[in-house]
C-alpha positions in Angstrom: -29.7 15.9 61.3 -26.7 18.3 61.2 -26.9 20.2 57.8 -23.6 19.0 56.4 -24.6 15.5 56.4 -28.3 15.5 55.1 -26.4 17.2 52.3 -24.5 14.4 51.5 -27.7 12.4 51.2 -29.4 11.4 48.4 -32.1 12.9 47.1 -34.6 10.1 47.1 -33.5 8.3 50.0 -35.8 7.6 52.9 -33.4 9.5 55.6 -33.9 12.6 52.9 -37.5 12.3 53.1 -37.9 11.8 56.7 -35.9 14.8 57.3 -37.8 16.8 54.7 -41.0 16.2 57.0 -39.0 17.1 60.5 -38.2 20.5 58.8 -41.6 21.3 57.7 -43.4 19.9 61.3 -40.3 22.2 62.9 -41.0 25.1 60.5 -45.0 25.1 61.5 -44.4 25.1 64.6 -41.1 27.4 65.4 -43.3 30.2 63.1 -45.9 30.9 66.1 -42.9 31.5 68.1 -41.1 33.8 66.1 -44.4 36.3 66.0 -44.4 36.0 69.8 -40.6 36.8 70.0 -40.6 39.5 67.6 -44.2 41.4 67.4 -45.2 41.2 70.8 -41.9 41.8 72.4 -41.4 38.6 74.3 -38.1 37.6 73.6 -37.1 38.7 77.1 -39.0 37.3 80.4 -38.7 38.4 83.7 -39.8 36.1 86.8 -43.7 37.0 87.4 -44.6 33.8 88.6 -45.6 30.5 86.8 -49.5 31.6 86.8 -48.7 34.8 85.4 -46.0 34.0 82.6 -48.4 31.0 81.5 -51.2 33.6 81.4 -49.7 35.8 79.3 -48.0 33.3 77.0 -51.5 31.7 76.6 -53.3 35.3 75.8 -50.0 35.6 73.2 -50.8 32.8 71.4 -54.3 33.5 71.1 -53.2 37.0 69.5 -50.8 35.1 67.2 -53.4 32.5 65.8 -56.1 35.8 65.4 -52.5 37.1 63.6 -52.3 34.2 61.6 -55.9 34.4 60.9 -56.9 37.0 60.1 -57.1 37.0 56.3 -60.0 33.8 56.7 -61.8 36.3 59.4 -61.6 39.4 57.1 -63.1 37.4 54.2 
């Protein structure tokens, strides 16, 4: 929902609460992204092929959850 209107909501409605859950799902998962983006450089892409962009998006997201991670690991 556009920001302007879920302000206008009320609080306790249920359209308030449903968005409230959409923002923290979006929030969990946009995060990963934005550590690929800006840590690892990735915000541009040139063509490499299909198997070689998924490769590296796939070993970038392993880095990010070791990232993410790594105060449980360190423990």
């Amino acid at each position: 929902m556009r920001p302007g209107k879920r302000r206008k909501l009320a609080k306790n409605s249920d359209l308030a609460k449903a968005e409230k859950i959409k923002a923290q799902v979006r929030a969990k998962v946009e995060h990963p992204f934005l550590t690929i983006k800006r840590i690892f450089g990735y915000s541009k892409v040139r063509y490499r092929g299909l198997a070689k962009n998924a490769e590296r998006l796939h070993l970038l997201a392993g880095f990010t959850n070791l990232l993410k991670s790594k105060d449980h690991l360190l423990a």
